[in-house]
N, C-alpha and C positions, 0 to 999 in steps of 0.2 A: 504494500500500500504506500502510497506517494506519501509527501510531508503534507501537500496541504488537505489531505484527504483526514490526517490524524490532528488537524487542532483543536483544541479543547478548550483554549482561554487567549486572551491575545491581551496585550498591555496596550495602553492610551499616552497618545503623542504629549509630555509636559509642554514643549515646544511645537506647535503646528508645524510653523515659519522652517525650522532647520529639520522636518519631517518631509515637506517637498523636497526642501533640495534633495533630501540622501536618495529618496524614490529617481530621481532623479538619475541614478549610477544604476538603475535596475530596474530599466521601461521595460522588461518580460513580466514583473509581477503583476498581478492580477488577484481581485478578489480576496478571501480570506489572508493570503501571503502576504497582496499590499497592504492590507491592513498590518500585520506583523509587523513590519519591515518599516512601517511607516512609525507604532505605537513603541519599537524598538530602538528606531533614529532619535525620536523626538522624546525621547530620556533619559538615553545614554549619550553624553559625547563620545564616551569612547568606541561602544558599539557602531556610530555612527561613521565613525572613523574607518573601521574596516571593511562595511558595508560600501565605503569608497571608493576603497583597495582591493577588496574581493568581491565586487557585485557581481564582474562575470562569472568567476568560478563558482557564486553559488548557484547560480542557474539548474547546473548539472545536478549540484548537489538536491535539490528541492526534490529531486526525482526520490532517491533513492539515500537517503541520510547515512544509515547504515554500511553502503559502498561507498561513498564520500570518504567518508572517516577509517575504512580501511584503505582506499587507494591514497590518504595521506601516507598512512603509515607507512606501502609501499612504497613510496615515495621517497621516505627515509631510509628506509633500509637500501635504497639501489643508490641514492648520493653517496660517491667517493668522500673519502674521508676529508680530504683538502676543502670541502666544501660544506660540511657537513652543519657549521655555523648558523650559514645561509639558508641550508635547506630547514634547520629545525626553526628557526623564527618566521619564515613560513607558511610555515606546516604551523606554528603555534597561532599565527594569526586563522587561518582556515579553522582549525580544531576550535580556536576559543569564540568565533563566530557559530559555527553550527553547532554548539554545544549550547550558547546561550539563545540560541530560535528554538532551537529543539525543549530548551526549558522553559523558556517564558510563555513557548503555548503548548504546553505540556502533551508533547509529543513524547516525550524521553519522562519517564520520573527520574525521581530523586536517585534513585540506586545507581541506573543506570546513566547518571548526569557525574556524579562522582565517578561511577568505574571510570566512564571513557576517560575523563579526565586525568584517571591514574594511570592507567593503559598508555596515556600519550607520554605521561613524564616516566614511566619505566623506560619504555620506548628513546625520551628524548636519552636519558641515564645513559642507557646501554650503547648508544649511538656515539652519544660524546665520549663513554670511557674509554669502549673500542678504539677510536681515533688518538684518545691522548694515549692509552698502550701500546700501540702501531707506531707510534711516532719511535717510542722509549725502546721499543724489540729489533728497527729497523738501524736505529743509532748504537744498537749493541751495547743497551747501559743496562736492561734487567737480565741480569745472568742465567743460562744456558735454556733462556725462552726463546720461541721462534715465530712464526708466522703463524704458524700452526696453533698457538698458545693466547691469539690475541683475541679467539671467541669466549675463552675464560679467562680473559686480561690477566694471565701469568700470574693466575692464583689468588687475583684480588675481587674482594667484591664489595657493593655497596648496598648495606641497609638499609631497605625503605623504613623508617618510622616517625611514628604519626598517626597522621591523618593519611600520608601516602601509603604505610602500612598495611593501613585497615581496608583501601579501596573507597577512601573518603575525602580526596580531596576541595578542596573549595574554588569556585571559580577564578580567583584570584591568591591561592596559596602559595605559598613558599614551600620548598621541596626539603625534607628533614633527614642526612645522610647520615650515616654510618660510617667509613668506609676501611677495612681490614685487608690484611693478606695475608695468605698461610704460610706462614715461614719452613713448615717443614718440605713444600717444593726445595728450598736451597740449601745447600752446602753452609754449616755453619761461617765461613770464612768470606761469603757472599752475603751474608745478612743484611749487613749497612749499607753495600752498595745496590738490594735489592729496594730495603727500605726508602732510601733516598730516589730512585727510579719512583717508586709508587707515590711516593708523598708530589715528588712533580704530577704527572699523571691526575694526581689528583688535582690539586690545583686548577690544570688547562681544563679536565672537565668543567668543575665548576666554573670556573670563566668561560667556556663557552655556552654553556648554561644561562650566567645568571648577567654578564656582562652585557650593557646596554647601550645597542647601536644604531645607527642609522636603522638597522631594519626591524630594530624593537628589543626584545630579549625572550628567554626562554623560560627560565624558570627561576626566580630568587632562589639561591640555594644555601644552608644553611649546615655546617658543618660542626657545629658546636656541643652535638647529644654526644658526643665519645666519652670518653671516661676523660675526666681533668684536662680541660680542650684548652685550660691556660698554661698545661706546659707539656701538653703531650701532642705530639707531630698530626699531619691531620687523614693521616693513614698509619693505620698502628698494625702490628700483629695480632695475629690472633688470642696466641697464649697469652699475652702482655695485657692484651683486655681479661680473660678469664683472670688474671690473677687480679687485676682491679676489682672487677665484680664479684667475684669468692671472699676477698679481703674489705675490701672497702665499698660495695653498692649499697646504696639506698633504695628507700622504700619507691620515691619517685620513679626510680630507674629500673626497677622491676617492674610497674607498672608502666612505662614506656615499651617494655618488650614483649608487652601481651601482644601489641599492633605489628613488630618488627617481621620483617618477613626479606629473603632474597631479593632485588628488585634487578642489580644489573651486575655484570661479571662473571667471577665462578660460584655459579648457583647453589652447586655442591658442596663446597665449601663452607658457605653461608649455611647450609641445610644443618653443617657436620654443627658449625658452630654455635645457631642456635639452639640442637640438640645438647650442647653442653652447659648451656646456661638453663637447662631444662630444672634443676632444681635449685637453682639461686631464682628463678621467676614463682616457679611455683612450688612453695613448699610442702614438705609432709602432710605438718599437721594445720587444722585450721589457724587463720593466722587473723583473730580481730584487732591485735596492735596494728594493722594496717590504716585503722578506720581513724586513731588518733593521728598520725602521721599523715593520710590523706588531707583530713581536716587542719592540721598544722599548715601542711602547702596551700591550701584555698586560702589561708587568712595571712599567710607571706602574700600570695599572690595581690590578695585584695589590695592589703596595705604598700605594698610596691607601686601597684598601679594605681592606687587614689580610689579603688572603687567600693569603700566600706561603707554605702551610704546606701539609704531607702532607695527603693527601684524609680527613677525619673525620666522618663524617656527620653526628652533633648540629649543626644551622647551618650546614650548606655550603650557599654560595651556588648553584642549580643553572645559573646564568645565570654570574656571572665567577668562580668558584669553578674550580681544577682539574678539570680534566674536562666540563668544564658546558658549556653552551649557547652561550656565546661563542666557544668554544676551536673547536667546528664551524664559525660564522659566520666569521670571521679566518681560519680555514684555505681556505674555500671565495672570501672574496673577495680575499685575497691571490692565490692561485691568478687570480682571476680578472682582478685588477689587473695581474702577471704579465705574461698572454698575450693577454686582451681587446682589446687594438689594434690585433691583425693578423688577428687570428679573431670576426667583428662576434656568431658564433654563442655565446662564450660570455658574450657581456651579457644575461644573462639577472639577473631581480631573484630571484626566491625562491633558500633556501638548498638545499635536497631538489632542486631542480631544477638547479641549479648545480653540484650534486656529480655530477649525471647527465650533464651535459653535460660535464662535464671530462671524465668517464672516458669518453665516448663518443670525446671526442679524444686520449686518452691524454695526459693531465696528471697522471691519477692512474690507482692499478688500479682497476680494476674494483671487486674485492674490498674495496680498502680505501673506497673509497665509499660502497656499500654495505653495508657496516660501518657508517660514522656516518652515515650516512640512517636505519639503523633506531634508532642511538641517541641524532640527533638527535629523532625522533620519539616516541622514550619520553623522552627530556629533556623535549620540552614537554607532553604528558599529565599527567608528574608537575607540571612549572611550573602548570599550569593547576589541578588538586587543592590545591595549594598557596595557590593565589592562592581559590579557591571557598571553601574554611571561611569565610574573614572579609570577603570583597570587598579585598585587600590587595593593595598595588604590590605584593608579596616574593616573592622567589626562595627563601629561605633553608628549608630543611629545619627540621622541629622539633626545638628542644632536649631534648624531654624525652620517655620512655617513652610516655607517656599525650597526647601529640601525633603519634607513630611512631603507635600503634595509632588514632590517627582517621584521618589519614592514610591507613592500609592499607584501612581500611574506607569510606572512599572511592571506592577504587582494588580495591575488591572482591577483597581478598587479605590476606594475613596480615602481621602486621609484622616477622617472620622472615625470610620470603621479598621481601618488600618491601627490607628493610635489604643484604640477598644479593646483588640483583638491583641495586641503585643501586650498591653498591660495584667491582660485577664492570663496567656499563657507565661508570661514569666514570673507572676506571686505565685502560679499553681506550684510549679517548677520550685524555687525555692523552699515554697513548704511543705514538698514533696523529698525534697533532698535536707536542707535542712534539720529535719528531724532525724535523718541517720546520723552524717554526723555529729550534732552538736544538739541529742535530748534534753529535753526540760529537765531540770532534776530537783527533788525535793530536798527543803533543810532540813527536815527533822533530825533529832538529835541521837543520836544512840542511847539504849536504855542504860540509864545509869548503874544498875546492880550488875550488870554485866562488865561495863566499860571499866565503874570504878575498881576492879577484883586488879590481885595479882598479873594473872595470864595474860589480859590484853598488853600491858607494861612491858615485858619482854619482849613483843613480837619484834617489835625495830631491831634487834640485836639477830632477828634471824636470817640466814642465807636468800630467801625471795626478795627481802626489803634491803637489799644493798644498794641498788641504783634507786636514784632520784625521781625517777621517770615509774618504776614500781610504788615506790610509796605514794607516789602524786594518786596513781590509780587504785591503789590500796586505803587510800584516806577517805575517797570516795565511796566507797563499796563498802569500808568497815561500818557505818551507821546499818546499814543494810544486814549486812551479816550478824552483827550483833542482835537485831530486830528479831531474825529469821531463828537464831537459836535461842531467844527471849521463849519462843512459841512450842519447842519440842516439850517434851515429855516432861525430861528433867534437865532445865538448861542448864545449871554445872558444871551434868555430867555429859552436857552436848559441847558445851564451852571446850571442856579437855579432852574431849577426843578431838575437837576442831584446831587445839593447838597441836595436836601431835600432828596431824597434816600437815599444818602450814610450819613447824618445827623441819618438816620432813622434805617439803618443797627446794629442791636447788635453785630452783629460778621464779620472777613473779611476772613481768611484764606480760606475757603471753596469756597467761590462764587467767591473772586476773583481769584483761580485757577480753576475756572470754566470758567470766563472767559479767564484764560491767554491761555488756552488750547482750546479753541470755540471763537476766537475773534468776528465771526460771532455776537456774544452776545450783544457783547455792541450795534452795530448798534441795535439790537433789543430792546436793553432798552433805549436807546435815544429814539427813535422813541416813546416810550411810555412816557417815562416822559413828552418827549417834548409837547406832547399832552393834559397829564393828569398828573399835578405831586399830584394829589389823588391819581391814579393808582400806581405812582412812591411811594408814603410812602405805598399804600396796600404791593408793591415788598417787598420793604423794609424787613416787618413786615414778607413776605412770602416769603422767596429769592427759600424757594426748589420749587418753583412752576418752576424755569427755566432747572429743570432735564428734564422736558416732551418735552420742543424742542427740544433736544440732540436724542432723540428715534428715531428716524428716521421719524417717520410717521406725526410728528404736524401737516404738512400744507396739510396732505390726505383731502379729501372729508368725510365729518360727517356718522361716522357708524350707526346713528339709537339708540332708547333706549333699542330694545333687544339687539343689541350688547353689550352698554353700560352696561348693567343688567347681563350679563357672563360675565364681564371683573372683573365688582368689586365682583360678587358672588366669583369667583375662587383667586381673592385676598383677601378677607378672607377667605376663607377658609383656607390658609397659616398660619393663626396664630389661637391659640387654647385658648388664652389670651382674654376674652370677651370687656378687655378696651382698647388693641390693635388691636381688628379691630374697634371698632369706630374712635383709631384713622385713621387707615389705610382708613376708609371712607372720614374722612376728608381730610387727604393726597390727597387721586386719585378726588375729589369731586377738589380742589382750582388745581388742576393740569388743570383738563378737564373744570374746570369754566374760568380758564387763557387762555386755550384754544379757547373760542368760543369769549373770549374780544380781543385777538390778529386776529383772523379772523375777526371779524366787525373793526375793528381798518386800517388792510391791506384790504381789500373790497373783501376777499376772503368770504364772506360772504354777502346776504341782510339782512333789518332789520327783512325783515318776517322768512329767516333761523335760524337768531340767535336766536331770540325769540323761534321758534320751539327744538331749541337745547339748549336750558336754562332749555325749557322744561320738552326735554329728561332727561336729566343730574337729575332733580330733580325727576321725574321719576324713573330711574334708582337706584339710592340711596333708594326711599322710599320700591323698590320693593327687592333691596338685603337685606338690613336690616330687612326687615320686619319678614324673616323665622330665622335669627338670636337673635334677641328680643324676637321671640316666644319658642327656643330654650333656651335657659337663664333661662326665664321665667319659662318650663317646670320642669327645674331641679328640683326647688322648688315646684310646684304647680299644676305639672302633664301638659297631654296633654291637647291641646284645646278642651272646650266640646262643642257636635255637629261638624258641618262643619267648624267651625272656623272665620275667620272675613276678612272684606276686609275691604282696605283703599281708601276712597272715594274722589278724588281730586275736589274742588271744583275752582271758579273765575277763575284767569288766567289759575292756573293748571289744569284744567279741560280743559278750553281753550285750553291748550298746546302753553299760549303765556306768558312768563317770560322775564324778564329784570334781567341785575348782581345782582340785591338788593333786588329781589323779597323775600317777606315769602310765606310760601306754606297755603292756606287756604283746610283742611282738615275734613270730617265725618267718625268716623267707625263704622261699624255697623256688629253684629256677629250675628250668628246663633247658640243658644246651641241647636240645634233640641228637644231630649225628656229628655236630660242632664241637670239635677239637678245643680252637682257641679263637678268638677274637679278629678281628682284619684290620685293626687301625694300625697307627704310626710305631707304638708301642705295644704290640698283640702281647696278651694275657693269655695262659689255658682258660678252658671255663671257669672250674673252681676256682681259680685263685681272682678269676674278674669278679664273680659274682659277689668272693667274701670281699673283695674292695668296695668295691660297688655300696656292699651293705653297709662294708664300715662308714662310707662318704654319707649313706642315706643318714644314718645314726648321729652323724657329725651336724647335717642338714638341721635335726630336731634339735642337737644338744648345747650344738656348740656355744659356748657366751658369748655373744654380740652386740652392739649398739642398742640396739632394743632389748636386749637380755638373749634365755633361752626361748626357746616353744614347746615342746615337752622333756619329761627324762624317761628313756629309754629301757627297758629290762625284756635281754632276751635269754634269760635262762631256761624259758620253757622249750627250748626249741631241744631236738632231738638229744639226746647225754647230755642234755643241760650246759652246763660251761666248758667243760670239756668235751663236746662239740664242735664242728664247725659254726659259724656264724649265717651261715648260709648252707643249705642242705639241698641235694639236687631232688628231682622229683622222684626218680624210681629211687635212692636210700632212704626216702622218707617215708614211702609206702610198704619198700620191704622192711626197714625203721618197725613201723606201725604196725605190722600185720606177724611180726615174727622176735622183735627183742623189747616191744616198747612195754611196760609197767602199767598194772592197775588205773596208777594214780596220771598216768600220760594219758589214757583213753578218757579219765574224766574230765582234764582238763581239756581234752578237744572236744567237749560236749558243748564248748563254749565257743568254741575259732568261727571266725569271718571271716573270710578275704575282704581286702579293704582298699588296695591300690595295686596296681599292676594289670597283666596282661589279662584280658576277659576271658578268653579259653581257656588259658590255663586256670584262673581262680573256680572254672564252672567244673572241668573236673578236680581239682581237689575239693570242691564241696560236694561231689557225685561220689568221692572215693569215701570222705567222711561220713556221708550219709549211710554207703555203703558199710562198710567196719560198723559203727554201731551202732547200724541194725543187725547185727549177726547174735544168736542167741546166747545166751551170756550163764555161768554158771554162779545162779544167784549165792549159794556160800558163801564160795570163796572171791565174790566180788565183795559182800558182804564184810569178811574178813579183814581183806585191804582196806578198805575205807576205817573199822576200827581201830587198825593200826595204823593209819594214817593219822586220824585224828588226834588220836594219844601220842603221835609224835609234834604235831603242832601244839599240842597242847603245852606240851613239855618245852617247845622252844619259844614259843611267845608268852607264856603265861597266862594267868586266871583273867588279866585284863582289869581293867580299873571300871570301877561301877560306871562310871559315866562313859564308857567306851564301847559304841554301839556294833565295832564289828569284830572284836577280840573276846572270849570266853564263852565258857559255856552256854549254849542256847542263843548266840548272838548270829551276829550276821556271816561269818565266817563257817562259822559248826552247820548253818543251814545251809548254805552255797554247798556246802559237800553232801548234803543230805539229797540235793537238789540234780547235782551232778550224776550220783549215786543212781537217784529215782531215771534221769534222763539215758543213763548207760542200760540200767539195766530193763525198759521199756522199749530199748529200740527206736525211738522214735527220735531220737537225737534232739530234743529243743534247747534253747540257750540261754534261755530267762530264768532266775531260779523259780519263779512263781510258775511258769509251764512244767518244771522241772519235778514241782513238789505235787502237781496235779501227775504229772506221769507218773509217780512213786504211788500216786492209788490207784488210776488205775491198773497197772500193774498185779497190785494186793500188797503190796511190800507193807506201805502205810494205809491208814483209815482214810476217807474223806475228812473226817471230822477232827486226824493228827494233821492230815497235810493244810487244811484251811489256819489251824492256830501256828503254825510252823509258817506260814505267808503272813499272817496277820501279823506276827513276832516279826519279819523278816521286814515288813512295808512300815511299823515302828520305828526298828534301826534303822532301816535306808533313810528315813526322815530327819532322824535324830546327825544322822554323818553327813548326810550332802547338806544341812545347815550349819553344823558344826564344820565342818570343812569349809565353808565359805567366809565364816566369820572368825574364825581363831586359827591361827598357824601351828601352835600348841594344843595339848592334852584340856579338853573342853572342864572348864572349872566354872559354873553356876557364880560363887562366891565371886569371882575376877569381871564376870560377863558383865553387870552391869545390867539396869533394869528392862533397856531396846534391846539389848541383845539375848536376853534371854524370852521375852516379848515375842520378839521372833520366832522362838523353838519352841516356844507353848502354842504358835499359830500352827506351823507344820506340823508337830503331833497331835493337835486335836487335846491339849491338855489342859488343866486349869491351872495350876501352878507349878513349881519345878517339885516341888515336893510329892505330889500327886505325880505329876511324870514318871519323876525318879522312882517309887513305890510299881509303878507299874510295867515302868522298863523291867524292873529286878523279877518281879510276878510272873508276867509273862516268856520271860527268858527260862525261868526256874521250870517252866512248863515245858516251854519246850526241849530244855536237855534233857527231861527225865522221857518224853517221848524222843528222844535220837537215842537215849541208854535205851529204851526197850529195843527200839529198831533194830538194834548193831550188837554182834554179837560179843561178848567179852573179851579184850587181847589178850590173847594166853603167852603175847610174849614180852610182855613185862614181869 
């Protein structure tokens, strides 16, 4: 479709009188076009200007806009470099006329008015670098580059950021470079004379760019965003930069490189390099000290440029002005500095698109989004109006009546409506932004029985509150916090768990603008400390575990461990660094562990879900890591031979019943099929890859790392126990099994899952397992074994301390084997103890009416340890707990007081040993 086929709106001549003349340069227009062209002259001089100069060439272009504006580009790309000046000022006059017909009668939106306009200065970039390169490779000053080297200017490239970053140019903006080069193209001993090559190079670009000549200019360009541009060259290295930004970047300059993107040069390079500042941009953990530092810059800014004052329209800046342009930008990339390094989906560069993707994650409403998407998008319409009269860098509105009304006619409206319409969207905007940075906040005062105590007195002396900038944000929040534990239970005793937390904190600026900005928080960490202040110093120790409530979804309903197993595969996968994703495991591992303590904590969970979902969790971990450790592995020592190997969960894991503190009891067992040894660079036989392999796997869960460990490991149950291999191939495990393995081995695999590895192979070792015990069993002297067994644990663990729900007699330990017992010798192999005690009657072994109080006994304990296990890292002592924490354990067991509890734990355990003594026949060999 033609241009004049697509307009939508047309601007009115301020000037009739200099509207003829310019019609004048362009007797083909007709109709709706001359109206354009006319409503276009007589408002802009400068558009008028070009319409002078290029009234015939736009002729052609009327047809077809879209071919226009690429047979510029053409155009550029086929001028010799000696000219290439000439050709881009131009090409900039064509481009910056049918870019501005195209918008004033909205033929092109907004999107597509900024791309081309970016399109054309990447374009003009790479045009000029080329030539300044060529100049430098043909005079033989950047070392051992060639002609060949001048489409990726011999390793150099230049950063679009900004506004040219993002695909957002303004009709009149200045172009914001970057510009680098990879120093490991050259020979250390060429460094300085490659350096000094580029830094020229650099230079002739931008002069030919931005230098203003007879035939106009190209692009202002502006070379100042580099790291310390008042004493560092204006083409740096690469590394030279990373070590600036690892050491000394700022909050500003992270948030400059959400926009940053390759524009001109070696693109590659640029690609390599932005991936390395992948986490100096966006960190870890959520990062709301961003939002003080953002705010900090808006009120430098403000006060730099004079504009701290009520919104007035005569001269407001629509770019740093309240309400303007900026105030959208800073809102959207604060937001996106924020939460960007846990959610890879909101690195997005444009601003319109950045507010969409927040609110699609719930970072913001919807509503209010959407709101400033439409007035970021009449912010730049008007910017661009603005900047069209004169070809002018400026933001600022007119000062005067008779600039209002060119202005409106522009903008094809009246300067009434115009003035109406600018004041109504810029107070929105401000008190749309505003309130995130800089919230109303209340004086109340801290309650005094709290404040004036001991405890609060010390806090200054602790590790959080050392820098200046912590306390500023700690003074604020402490009225708050003190407030919050005024309201618990027993605030004392919420007070002194709350100092062992913040005693326990290495650092404050982070978390406690976590909280200032989620006051929701505190109530949540009271609630825990007050409970558990083990829990409170675990915080402490782990404060980013409170990014995961911020996400929106914490208190959802438990995805399952295939979900769990695509959440962390596709978060490593994000990094290509093999000791950053184990941390990254440990990360999302104490994030989703914190998770299922705060659901048993608020009764958003039972004790038999959590458990299942401790499970999951360790599940999950063992099954994403697993094809990562083997990848690793591979580098050096080739693929897996045969089928490869599976990891065998054994006791609770198999179980699929975990508590916070559980280790994972683990068997692997591989398959080389007819595979000797390995085929990589380093070839292994089988045996000795596999037990490598296991041992890297084991390292994978245990090892101490930045984030800590992930689990701890115990593979004794694996075939001879310790003396063992560490890994067992598949046919010694079945002959293992079927010809030397022990009583107490067959019980224990009443319990095994496969849990990560290869799918065939995990489905026949669970066909073999099914198989073996279902085979008819010789109830006796099965019977036998397990007596002796028990009276050997008996004898090594002990009677067990009363409040120890899974040591002694009648507890959760003596029933697990009752359970395994009933599961062996039924045949029917299940892995629950509660299926297991239901098999022991059917069978006939036990009653229904032994195996129901032996479950009831058994779903006591489990209560009593997966609470006790979350809240105390020690031997669970009532007297120590504290009146939340024991609070707690009288909700999970359904009790009334600890006294009552305790009376009935003892009751009910006493029952049920005396029904395991009937069951089990006496050991005759003690």
């Amino acid at each position: 479709m033609c241009f004049r086929d697509r307009i939508t709106r047309l601007p009115r001549p301020y000037e009739p009188d200099r509207a003829e003349e310019a019609c004048a340069f362009v007797p083909w227009a007709e109709g709706p076009v001359a109206e354009l062209i006319a409503g276009t002259a007589g408002s802009s001089p400068y558009l008028r200007t070009l319409i002078e100069k290029e009234g015939g060439w736009l002729e052609a272009a009327m047809d077809a806009p879209e071919r226009a504006f690429d047979a510029v580009c053409a155009d550029i790309r086929a001028a010799p470099p000696d000219t290439i000046g000439v050709t881009l000022r131009q090409a900039k006059r064509r481009v910056a006329l049918l870019i501005a017909l195209a918008d004033l009668a909205g033929v092109w939106p907004l999107e597509e008015v900024t791309g081309r306009l970016t399109d054309f200065a990447d374009l003009a970039a790479t045009s000029a670098l080329r030539a300044a390169i060529g100049v430098e490779i043909r005079r033989k000053k950047l070392p051992g580059q060639t002609e060949d080297d001048i489409d990726t200017a011999g390793g150099m490239v230049a950063l679009a950021m900004g506004k040219m970053g993002a695909h957002e140019l303004n009709y009149s903006s200045d172009i914001d470079l970057i510009c680098l080069f990879d120093e490991t193209r050259f020979d250390p001993g060429d460094y300085h004379e490659a350096r000094a090559s580029f830094v020229r190079a650099t230079r002739k670009m931008a002069t030919t760019l931005s230098d203003l000549t007879g035939e106009g200019y190209v692009f202002r360009t502006d070379l100042r965003l580099r790291p310390d541009p008042s004493v560092t060259p204006v083409c740096m290295a690469m590394e030279a930069a990373e070590r600036y930004y690892e050491s000394l970047g700022r909050t500003w300059e992270r948030a400059a490189y959400i926009k940053a993107r390759p524009a001109a040069g070696d693109l590659a390079a640029g690609r390599r390099f932005l991936e390395t500042l992948r986490p100096f941009v966006w960190r870890k953990h959520l990062d709301f000290a961003a939002i003080q530092d953002a705010h900090d810059m808006r009120l430098r800014i403000r006060e730099h440029k004079g504009l701290g004052g009520p919104i007035t329209l005569p001269g407001h800046n629509m770019k740093l002005g309240r309400g303007g342009i900026r105030e959208i930008e800073f809102f959207t990339q604060t937001r996106q500095i924020i939460a960007g390094g846990r959610d890879p989906d909101l690195r997005v560069r444009g601003t319109v698109e950045g507010l969409r993707v927040l609110a699609s994650k719930g970072w913001v409403p919807e509503g209010v989004a959407e709101t400033l998407v439409a007035h970021y998008r009449a912010h730049r319409e008007v910017e661009h109006r603005v900047q069209m009269v004169r070809d002018a860098q400026t933001h600022d509105l007119p000062q005067s009546d008779d600039g209002f009304d060119r202005l409106a006619c522009l903008m094809g409206t009246d300067s009434a409506s115009l003035r109406a319409d600018l004041s109504a969207r810029l107070a929105e905007v401000h008190e749309l932004t505003e309130g995130f940075f800089a919230p109303g906040t209340e004086d109340a005062a801290a309650p005094q029985a709290l404040d004036q105590s001991e405890i609060p007195k010390r806090w200054p002396s602790y590790p959080a509150l050392r820098s200046e900038r912590a306390v500023g944000i700690f003074n604020r929040l402490k009225p708050e916090i003190l407030r919050r534990l005024e309201k618990a239970a027993r605030p004392e005793e919420a007070l002194v768990a709350f100092d062992g937390f913040l005693e326990g904190l290495p650092a404050g600026v982070q978390l406690f603008s976590l909280f200032e900005a989620n006051p929701q928080l505190i109530d949540l960490l009271v609630g825990i400390v007050s409970v558990s202040p083990d829990l409170g110093r675990y915080l402490a120790r782990n404060s980013g575990v409170f990014d995961a409530v911020i996400g929106g979804d914490f208190f959802s309903p438990w995805p399952g461990a295939a979900v769990l197993e695509a959440m962390l595969r596709e978060q490593l996968a994000r990094d290509d660094d093999y000791e950053r994703k184990l941390d990254t495991a440990r990360r999302w591992g104490k994030e989703w562990h914190f998770r299922v303590g705060v659901h048993l904590l608020r009764g958003l969970m039972d004790t038999e879900e959590a458990g299942r979902a401790y499970a999951d969790l360790a599940q999950a971990s063992l099954a994403a890591l697993w094809p990562e450790v083997v990848a690793r592995f591979a580098e050096k020592h080739g693929r897996l031979p045969g089928r490869g190997a599976i990891v065998l969960g054994m006791g609770s894991l198999g179980a699929a019943r975990l508590h916070a503190r559980s280790d994972l009891d683990v068997i692997v067992i591989y398959d080389p099929e007819d595979d000797e040894a390995s085929d990589g660079r380093r070839p292994l036989p089988a045996r000795t890859y596999y037990a490598r392999l296991t041992q890297a796997m084991i390292t994978a869960m245990t090892a101490p790392m930045a984030e800590g460990r992930l689990y701890e490991v115990d593979m004794r149950l694996r075939p001879s126990g310790n003396q063992g291999p560490v890994a067992t191939s598949w046919k010694a495990f079945q002959t293992y099994q079927r010809t030397e393995a022990w009583v107490w081995e067959h019980l224990a695999l009443t319990r095994a899952r496969p849990v990560a590895g290869s799918e065939t192979l995990a489905r026949d070792v669970e066909s073999f397992r099914r198989s073996l015990l279902g085979e008819a069993r010789d109830r006796d002297a099965v019977l036998r074994e397990v007596a002796v067994m028990r009276a050997r644990i008996a004898e090594a663990k002990g009677a067990g301390d009363p409040w120890d729900p899974k040591l002694g007699r009648g507890r959760m330990q003596d029933i697990e084997l009752v359970a395994q017992a009933g599961a062996l010798l039924s045949g029917a192999s299940p892995r629950n103890a509660t299926d297991g005690l239901q098999a022991a009657a059917t069978c006939g072994w036990l009653t229904a009416a032994e195996a129901d109080h032996l479950a009831a006994t058994y779903r006591l304990c489990w209560a009593l340890q997966i609470g006790a296990r979350l809240i105390r890292e020690t031997a669970l002592d009532p007297e120590d707990l504290g009146e939340a924490g024991c609070a707690f354990l009288l909700r999970l067991t359904d009790a009334p007081d600890m006294p009552a509890l305790a009376s009935r734990l003892e009751q009910m355990a006493a029952r049920a040993a005396a029904i395991i003594d009937a069951a089990l026949p006496e050991d005759d060999t003690r």
